[in-house]
Z-matrix of the N, CA and C atoms (Angstrom, degrees):
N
C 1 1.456
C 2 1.520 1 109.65
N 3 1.245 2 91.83 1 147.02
C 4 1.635 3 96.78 2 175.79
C 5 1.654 4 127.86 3 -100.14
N 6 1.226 5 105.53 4 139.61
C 7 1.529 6 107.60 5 -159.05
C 8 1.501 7 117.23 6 -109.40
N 9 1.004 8 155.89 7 95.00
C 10 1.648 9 137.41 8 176.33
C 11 1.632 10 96.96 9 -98.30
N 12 1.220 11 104.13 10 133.65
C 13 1.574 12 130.42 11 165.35
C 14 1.449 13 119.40 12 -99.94
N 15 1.192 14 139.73 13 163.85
C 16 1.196 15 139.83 14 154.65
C 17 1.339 16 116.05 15 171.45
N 18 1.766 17 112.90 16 138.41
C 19 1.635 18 118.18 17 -168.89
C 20 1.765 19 111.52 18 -150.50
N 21 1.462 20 100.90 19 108.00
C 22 1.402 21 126.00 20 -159.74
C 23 2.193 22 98.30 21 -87.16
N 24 1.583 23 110.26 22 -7.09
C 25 1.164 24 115.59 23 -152.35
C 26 1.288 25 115.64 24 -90.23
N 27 1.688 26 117.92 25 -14.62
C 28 1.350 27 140.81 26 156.25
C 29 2.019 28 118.05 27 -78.83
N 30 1.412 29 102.16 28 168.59
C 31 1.460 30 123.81 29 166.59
C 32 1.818 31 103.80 30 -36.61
N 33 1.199 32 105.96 31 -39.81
C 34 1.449 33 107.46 32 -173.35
C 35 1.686 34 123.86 33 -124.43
N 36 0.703 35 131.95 34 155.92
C 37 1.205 36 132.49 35 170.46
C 38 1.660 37 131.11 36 -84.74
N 39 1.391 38 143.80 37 103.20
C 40 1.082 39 140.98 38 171.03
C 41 1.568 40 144.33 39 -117.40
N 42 1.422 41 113.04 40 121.81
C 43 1.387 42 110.44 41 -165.16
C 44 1.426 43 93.31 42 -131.15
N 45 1.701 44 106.44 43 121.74
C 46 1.291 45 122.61 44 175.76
C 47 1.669 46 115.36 45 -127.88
N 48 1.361 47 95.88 46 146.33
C 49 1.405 48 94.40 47 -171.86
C 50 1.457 49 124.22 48 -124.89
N 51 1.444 50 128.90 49 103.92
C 52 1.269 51 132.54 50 -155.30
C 53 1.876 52 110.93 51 -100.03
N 54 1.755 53 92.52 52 -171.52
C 55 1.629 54 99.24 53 161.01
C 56 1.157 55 95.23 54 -171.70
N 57 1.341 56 90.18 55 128.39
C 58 2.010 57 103.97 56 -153.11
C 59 1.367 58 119.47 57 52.28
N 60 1.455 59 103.51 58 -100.75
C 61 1.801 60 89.35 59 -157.92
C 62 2.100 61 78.21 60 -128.19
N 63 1.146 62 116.67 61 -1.95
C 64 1.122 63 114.02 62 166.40
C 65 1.609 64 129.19 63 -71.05
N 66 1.262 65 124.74 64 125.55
C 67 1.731 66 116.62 65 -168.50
C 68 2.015 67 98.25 66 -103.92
N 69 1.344 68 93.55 67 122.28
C 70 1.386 69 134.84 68 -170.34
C 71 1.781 70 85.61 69 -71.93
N 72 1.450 71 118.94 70 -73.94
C 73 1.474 72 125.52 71 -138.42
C 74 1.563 73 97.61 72 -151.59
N 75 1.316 74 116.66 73 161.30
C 76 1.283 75 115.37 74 -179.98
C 77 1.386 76 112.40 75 -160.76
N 78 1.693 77 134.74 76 139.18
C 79 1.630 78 100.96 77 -163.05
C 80 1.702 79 86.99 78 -156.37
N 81 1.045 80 107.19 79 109.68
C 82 1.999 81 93.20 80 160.20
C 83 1.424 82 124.72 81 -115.38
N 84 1.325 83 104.07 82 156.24
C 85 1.778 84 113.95 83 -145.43
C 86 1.652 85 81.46 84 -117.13
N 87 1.396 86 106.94 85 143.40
C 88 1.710 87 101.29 86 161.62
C 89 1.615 88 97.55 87 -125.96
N 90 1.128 89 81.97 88 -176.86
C 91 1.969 90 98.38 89 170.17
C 92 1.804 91 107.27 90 -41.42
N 93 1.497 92 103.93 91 143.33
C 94 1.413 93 97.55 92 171.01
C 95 1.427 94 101.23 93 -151.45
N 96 1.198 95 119.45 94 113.91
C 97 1.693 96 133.18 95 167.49
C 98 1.736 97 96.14 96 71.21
N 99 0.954 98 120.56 97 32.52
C 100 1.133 99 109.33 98 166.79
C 101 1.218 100 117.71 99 111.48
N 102 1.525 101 110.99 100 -28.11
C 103 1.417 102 131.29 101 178.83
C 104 1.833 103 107.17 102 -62.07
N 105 1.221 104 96.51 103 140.56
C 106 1.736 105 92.09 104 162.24
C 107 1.246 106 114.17 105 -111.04
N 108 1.534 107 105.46 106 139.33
C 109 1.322 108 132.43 107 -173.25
C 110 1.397 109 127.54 108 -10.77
N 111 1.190 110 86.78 109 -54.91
C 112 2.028 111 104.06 110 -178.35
C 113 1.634 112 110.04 111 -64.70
N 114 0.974 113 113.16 112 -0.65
C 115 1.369 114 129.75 113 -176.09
C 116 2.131 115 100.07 114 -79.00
N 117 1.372 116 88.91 115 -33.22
C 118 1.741 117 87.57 116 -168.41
C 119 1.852 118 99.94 117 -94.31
N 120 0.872 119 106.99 118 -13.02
C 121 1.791 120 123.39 119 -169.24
C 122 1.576 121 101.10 120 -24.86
N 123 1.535 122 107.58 121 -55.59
C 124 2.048 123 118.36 122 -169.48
C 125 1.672 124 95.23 123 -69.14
N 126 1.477 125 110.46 124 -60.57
C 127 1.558 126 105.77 125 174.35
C 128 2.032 127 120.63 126 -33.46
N 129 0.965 128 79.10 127 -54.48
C 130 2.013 129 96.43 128 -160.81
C 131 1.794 130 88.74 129 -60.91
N 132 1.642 131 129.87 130 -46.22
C 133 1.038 132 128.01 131 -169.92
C 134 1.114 133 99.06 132 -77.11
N 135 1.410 134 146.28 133 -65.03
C 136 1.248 135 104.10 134 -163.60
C 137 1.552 136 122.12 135 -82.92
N 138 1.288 137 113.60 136 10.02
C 139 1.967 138 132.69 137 174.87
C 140 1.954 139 99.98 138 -58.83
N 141 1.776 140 100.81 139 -55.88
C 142 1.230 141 105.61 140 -173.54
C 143 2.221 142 118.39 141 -69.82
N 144 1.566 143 86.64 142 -8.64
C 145 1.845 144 99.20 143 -165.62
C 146 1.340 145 84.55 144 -79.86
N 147 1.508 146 115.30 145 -53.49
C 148 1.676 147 115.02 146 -154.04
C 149 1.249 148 109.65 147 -69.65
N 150 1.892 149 104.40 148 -33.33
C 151 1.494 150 114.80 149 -168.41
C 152 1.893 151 99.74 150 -57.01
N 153 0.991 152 120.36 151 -22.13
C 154 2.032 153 128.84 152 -144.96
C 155 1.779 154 102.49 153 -120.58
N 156 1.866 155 116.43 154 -13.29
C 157 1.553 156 115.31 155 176.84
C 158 1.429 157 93.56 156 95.13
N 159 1.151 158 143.82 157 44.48
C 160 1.786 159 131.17 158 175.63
C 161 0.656 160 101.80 159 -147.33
N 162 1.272 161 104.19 160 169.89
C 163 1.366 162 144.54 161 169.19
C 164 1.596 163 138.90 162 -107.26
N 165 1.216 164 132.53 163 155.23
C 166 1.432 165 96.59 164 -178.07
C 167 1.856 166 116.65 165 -75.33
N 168 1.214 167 114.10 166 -20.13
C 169 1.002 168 132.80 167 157.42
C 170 1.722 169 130.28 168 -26.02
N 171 1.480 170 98.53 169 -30.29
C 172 1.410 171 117.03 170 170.39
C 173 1.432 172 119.83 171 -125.45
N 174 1.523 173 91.27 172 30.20
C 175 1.688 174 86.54 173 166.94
C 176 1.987 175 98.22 174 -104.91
N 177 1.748 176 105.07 175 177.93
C 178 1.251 177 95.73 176 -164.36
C 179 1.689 178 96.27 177 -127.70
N 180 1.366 179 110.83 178 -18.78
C 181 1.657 180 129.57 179 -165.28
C 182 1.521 181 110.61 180 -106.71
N 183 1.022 182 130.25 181 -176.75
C 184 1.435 183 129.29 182 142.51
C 185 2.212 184 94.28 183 -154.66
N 186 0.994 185 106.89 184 115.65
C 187 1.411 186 95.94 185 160.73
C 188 1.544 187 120.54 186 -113.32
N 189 1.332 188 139.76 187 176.08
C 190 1.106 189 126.18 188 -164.38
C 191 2.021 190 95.47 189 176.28
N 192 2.032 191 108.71 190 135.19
C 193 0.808 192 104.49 191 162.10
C 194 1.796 193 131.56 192 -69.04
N 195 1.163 194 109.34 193 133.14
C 196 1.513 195 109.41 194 178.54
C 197 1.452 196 122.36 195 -91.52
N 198 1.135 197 107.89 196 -13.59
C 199 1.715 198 113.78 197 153.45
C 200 1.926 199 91.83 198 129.01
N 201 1.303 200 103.64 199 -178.72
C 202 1.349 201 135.38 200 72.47
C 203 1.815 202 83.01 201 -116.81
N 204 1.236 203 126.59 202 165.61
C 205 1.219 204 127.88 203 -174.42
C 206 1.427 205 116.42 204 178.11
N 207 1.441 206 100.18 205 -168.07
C 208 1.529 207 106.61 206 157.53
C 209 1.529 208 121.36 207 -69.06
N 210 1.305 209 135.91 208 122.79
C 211 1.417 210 144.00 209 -144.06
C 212 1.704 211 86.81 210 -87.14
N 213 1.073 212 128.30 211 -39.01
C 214 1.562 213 123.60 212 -177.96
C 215 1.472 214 92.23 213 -63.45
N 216 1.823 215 120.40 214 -77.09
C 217 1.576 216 106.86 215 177.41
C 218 1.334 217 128.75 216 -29.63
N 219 1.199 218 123.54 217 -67.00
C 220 1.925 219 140.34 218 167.45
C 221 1.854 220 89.25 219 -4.49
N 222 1.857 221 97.02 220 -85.12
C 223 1.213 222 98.94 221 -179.77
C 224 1.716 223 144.14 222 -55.27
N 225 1.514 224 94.10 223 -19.24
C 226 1.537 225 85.01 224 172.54
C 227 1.694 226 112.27 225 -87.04
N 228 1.139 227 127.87 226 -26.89
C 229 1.650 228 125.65 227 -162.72
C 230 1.358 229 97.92 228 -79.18
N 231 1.467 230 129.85 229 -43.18
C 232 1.315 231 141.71 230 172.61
C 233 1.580 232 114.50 231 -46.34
N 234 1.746 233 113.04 232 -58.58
C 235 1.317 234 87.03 233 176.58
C 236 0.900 235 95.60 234 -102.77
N 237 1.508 236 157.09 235 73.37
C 238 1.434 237 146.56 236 139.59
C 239 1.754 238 94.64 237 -102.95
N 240 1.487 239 108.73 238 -21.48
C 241 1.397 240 114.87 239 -165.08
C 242 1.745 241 110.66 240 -80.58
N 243 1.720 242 92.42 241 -36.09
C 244 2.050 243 105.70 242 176.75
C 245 1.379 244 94.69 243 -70.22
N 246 1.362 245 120.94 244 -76.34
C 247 1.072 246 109.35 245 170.41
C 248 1.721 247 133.29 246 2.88
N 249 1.374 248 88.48 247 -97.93
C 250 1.916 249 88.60 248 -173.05
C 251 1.739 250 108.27 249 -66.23
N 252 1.048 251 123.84 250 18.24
C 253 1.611 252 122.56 251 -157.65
C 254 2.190 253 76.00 252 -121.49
N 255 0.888 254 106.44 253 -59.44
C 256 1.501 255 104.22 254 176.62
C 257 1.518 256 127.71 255 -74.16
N 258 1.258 257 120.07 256 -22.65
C 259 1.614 258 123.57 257 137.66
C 260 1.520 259 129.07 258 -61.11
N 261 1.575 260 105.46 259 -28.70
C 262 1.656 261 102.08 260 167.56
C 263 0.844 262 144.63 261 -72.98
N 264 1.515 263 92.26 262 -24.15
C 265 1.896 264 125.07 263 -157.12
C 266 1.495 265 96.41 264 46.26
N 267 1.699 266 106.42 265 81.22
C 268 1.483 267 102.88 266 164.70
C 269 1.647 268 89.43 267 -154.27
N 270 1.882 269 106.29 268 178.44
C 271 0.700 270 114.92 269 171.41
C 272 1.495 271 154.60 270 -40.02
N 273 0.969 272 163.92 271 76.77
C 274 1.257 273 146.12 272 -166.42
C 275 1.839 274 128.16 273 -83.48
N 276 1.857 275 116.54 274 128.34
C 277 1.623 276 102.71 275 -173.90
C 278 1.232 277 104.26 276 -120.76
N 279 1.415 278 141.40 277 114.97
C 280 0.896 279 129.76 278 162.38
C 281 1.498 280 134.49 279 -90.10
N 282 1.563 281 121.30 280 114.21
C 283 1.903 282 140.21 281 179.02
C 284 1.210 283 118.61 282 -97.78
N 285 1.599 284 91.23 283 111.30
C 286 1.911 285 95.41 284 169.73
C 287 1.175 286 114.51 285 -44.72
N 288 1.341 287 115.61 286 177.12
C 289 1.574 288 125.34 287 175.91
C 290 1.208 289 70.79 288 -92.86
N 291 0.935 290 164.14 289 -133.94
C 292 1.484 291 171.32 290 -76.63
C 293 1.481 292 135.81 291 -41.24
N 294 1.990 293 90.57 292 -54.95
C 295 1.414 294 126.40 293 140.42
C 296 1.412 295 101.50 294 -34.00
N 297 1.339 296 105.13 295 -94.25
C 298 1.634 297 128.16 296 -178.48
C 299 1.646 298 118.86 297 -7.68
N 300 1.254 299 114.94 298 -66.70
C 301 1.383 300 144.13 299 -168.08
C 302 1.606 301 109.38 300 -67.42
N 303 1.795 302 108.53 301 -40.07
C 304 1.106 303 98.59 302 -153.65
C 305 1.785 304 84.64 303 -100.95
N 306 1.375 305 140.99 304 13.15
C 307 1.289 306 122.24 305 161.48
C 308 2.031 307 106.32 306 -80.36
N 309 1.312 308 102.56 307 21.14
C 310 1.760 309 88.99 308 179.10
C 311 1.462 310 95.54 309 -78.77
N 312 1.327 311 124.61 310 -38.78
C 313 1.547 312 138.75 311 165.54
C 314 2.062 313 99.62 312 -18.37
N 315 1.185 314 118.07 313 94.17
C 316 1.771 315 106.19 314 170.07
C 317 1.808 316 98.14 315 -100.50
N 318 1.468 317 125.33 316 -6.39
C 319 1.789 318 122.25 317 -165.08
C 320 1.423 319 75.65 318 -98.20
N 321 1.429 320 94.46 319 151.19
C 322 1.464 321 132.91 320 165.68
C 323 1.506 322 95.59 321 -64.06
N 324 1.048 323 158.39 322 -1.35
C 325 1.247 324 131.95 323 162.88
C 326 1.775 325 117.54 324 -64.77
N 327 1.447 326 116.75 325 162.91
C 328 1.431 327 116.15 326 176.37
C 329 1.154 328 103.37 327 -48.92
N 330 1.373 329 116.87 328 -179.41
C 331 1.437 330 127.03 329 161.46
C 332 1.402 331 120.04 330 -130.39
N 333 1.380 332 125.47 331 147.79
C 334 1.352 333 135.92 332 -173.75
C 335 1.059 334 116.55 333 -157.08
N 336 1.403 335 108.07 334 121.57
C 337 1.560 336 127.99 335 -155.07
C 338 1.213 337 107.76 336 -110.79
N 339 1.442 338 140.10 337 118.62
C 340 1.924 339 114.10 338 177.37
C 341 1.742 340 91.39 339 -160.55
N 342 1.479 341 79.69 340 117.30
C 343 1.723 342 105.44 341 -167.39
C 344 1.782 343 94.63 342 -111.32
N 345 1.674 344 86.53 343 146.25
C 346 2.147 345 84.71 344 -172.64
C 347 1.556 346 118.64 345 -68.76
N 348 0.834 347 106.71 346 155.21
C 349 1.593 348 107.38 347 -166.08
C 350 2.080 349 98.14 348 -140.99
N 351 1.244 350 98.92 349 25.57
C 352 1.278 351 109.10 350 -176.12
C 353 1.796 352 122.89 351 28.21
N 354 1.319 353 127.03 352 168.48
C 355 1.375 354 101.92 353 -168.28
C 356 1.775 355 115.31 354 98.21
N 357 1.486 356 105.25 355 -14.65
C 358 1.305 357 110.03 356 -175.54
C 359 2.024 358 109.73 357 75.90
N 360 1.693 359 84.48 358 24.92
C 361 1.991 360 79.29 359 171.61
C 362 1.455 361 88.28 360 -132.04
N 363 1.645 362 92.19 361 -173.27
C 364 1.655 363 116.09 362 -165.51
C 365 1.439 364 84.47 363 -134.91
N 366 1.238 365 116.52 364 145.46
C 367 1.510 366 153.07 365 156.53
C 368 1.389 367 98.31 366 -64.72
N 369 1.260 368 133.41 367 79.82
C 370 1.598 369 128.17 368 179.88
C 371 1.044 370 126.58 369 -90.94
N 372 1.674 371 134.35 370 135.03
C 373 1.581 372 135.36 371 171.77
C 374 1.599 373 103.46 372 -134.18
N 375 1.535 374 105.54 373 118.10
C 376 1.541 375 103.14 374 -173.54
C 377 1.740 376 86.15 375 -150.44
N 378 1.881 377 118.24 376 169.50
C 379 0.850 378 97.39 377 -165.00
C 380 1.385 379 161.16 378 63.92
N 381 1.672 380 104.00 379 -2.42
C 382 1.353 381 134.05 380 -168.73
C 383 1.249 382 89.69 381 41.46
N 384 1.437 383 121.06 382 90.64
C 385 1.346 384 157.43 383 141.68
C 386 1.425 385 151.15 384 164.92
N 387 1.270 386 119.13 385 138.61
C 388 1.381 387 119.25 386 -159.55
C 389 1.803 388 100.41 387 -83.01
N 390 1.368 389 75.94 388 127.95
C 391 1.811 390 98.40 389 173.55
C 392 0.991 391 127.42 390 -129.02
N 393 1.058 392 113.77 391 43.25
C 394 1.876 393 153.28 392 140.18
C 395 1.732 394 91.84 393 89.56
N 396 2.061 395 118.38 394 -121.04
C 397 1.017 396 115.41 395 -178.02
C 398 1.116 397 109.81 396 -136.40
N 399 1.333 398 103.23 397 129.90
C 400 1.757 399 134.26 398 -176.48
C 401 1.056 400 133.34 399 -96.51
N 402 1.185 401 109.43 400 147.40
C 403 1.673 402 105.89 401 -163.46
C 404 1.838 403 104.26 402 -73.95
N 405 1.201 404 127.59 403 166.87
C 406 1.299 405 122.46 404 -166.31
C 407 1.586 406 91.57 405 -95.23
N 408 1.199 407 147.30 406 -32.60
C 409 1.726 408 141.71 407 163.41
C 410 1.470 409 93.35 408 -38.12
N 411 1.450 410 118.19 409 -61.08
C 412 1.629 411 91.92 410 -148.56
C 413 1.449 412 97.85 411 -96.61
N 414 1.158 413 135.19 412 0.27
C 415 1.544 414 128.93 413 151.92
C 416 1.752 415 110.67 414 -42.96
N 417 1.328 416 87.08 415 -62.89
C 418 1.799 417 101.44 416 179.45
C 419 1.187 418 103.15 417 -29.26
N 420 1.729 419 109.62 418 -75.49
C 421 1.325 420 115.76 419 -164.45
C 422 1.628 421 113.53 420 -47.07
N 423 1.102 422 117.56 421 -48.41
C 424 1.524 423 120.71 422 -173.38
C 425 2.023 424 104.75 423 -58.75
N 426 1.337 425 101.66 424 -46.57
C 427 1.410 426 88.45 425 173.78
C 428 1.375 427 127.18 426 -67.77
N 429 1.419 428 116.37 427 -28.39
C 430 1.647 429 130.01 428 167.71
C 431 1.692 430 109.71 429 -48.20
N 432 1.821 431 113.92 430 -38.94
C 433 1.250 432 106.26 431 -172.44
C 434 1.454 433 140.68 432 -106.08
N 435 1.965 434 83.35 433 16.81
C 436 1.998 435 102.30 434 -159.56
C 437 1.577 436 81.46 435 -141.00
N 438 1.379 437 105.05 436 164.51
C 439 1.635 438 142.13 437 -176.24
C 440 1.723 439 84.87 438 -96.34
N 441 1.392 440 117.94 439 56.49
C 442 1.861 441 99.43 440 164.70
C 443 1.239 442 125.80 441 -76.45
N 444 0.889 443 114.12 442 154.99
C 445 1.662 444 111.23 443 160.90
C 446 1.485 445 122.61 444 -109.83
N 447 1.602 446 107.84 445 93.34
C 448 1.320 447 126.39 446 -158.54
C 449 1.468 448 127.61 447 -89.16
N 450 1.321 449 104.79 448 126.23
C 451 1.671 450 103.77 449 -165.83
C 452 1.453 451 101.43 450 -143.13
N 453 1.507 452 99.79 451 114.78
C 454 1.745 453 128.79 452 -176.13
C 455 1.376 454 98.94 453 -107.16
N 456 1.482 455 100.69 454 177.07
C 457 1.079 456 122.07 455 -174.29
C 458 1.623 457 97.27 456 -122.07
N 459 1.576 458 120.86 457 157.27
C 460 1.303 459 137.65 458 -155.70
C 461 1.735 460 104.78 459 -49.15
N 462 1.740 461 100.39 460 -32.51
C 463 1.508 462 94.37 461 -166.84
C 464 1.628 463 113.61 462 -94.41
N 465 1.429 464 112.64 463 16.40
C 466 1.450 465 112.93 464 -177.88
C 467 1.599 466 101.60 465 -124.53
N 468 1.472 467 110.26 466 -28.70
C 469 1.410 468 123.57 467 -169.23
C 470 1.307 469 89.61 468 -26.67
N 471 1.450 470 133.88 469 -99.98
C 472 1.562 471 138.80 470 -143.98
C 473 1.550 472 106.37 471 -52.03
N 474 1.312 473 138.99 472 -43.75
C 475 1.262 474 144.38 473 167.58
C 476 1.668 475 112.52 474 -46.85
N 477 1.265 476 123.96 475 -22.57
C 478 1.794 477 122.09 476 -164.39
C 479 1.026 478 100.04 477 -139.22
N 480 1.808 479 123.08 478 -42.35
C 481 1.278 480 102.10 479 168.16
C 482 1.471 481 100.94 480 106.84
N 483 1.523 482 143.62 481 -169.78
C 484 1.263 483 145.74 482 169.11
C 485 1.388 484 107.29 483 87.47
N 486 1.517 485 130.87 484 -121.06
C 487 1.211 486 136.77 485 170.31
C 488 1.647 487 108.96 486 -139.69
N 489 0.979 488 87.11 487 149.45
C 490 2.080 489 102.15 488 168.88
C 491 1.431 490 136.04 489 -95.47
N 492 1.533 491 109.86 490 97.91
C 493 1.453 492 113.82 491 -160.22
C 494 1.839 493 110.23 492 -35.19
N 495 1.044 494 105.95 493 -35.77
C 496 1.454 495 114.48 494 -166.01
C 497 1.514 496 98.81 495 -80.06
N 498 1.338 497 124.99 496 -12.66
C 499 1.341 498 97.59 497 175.94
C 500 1.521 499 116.32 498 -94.97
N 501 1.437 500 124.04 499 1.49
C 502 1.273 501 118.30 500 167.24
C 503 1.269 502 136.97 501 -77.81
N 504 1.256 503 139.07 502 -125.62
C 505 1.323 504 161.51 503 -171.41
C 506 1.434 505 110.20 504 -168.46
N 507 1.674 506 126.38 505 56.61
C 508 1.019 507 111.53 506 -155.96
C 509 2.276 508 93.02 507 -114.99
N 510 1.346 509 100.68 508 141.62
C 511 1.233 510 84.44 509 178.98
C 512 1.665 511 118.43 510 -96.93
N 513 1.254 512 92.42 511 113.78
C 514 1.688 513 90.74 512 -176.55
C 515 0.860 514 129.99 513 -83.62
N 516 1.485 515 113.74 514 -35.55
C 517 1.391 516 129.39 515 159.57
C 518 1.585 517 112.13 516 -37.36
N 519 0.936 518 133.02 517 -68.15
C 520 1.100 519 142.43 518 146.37
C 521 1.824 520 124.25 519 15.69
N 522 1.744 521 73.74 520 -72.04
C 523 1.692 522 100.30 521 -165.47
C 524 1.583 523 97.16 522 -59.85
N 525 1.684 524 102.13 523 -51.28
C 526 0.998 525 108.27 524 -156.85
C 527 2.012 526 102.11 525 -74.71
N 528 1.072 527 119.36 526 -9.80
C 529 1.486 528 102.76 527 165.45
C 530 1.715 529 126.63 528 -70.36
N 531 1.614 530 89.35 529 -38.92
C 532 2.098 531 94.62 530 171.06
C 533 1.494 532 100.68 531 -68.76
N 534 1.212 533 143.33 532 -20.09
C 535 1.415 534 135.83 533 -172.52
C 536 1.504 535 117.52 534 -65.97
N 537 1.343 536 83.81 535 -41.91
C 538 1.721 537 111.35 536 176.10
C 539 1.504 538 121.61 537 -59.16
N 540 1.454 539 102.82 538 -63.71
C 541 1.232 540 116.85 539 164.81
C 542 1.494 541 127.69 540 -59.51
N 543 1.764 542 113.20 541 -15.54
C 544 1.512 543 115.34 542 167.02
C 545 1.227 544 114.69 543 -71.84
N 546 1.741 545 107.27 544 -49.08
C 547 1.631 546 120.73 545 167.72
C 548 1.352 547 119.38 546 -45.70
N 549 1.176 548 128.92 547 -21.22
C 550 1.659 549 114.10 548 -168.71
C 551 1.310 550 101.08 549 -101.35
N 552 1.638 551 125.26 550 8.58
C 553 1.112 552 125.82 551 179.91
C 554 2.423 553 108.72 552 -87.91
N 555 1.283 554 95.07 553 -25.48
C 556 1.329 555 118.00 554 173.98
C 557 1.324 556 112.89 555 -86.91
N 558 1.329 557 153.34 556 -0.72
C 559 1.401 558 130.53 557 -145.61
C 560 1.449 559 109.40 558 175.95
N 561 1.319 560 120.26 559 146.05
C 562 1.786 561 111.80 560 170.11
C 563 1.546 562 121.11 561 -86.71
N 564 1.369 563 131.09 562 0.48
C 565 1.106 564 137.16 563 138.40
C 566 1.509 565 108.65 564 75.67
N 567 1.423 566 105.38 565 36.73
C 568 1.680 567 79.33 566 -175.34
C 569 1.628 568 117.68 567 -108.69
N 570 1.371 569 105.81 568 -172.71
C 571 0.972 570 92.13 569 -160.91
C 572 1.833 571 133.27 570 -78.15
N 573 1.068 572 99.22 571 -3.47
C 574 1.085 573 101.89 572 -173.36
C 575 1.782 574 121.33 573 -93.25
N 576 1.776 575 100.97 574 4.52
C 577 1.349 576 99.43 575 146.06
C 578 1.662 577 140.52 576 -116.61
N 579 1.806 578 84.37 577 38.95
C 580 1.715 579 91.03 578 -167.83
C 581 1.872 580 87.94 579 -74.45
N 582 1.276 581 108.27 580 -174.37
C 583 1.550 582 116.80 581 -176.83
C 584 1.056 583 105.89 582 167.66
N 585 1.717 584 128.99 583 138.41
C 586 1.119 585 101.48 584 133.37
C 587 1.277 586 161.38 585 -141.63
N 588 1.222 587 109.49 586 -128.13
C 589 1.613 588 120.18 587 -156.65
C 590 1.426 589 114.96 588 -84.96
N 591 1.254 590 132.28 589 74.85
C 592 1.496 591 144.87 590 146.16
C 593 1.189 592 130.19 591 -48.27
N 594 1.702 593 110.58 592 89.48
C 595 1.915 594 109.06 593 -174.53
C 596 1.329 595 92.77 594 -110.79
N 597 2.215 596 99.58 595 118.45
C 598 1.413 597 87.31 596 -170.02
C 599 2.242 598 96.84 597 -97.01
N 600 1.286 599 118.51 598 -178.07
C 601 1.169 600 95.11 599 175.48
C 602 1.216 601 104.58 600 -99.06
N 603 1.457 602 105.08 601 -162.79
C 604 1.571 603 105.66 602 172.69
C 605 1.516 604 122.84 603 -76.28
N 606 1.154 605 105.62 604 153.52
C 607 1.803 606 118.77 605 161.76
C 608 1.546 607 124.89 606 -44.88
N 609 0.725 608 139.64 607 125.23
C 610 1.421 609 142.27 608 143.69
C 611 1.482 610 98.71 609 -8.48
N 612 1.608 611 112.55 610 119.54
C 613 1.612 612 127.10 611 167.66
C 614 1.695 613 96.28 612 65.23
N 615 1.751 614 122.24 613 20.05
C 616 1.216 615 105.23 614 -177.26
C 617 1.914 616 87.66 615 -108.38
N 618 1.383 617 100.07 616 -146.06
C 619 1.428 618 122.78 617 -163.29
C 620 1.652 619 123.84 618 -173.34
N 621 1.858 620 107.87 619 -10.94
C 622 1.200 621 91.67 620 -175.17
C 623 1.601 622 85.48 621 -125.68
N 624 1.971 623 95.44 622 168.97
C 625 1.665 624 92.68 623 -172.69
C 626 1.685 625 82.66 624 -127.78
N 627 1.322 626 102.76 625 162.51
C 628 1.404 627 127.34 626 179.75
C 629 2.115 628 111.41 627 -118.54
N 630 1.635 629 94.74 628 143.27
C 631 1.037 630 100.68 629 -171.85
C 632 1.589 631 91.20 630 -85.68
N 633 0.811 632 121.05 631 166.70
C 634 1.635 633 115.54 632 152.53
C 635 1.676 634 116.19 633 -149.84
N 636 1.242 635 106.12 634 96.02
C 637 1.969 636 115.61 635 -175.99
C 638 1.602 637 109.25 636 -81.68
């Protein structure tokens, strides 16, 4: 089966193109003249279709990050993702960055993911699960009291410590195509319940965060 991925909701842009759990093509777009990324998303897809002999016609998947993210990204990969998933009549999977991020983890240690969510919280996934947005005290604390294996993003790095997705070479695109292809093994996937992923933080004098799909 054929797979197209792509996630406009990070620092970078990625559209990868598989079959099965095998990766065909792989391509990331950054900022250009000012433009943001998601801007090239229709270009880059059909660059990687023509580059491989297809069509969209012969794809069988569509996966796509659903954020937590950039709220402009969120929205473009999502409906570029209903979109061609409802013109294909094919599947649709939607993967947090969260998911995403935290397979850079290859050591058996836990994993703990906590991306800024401004507000003085983190976008947290620990436990293999997202637990929306947290205040950065009790992030701390949890890393103070576990062996995590912690992976921030550039603007929390020095505050938590661990490593910074953005400072690697990590292929997400990638990740995020086997993610896809794990998901369609659980679920009928279609498209009309992709959505997404809105973690708002807490309130002023509050404490709890809400997902909102």
């Amino acid at each position: 089966m054929k797979i197209l991925v792509f996630d406009t909701c990070l620092d970078k842009m990625y559209v990868t193109l598989a079959e099965d759990d095998k990766i065909l093509s792989s391509k990331i777009v950054t900022n250009k003249d000012n433009k943001y990324h998601s801007a090239f998303l229709i270009s880059t897809i059909k660059g990687i279709l023509q580059e491989n002999n297809l069509t969209p016609q012969d794809l069988n998947v569509i996966g796509t990050n659903i954020g937590p993210g950039s709220f402009t990204g969120i929205r473009a990969c999502t409906t570029v993702a209903r979109m061609m998933a409802q013109q294909l009549n094919i599947k649709a999977v939607g993967v947090s960055s969260l998911e995403i991020i935290a397979k850079i983890n290859e050591s058996d240690r836990p994993t703990l993911v906590a991306l800024d969510a401004r507000k003085n919280c983190a976008y947290l996934y620990n436990n293999e699960e997202i637990k929306g947005a947290v205040g950065l005290d009790e992030v701390k604390e949890l890393i103070s009291k576990n062996d995590y294996f912690v992976i921030t993003d550039d603007k929390l790095h020095t505050a938590l410590g661990g490593i910074s997705y953005q400072q690697g070479e990590y292929q997400l695109g990638e990740i995020l195509a086997k993610l896809t292809y794990e998901k369609l093994q659980s679920g009928e996937n279609k498209w009309q319940a992709l959505k997404p992923l809105y973690i708002q933080p807490p309130g002023v004098g509050g404490n709890v965060a809400h997902l909102v799909k």
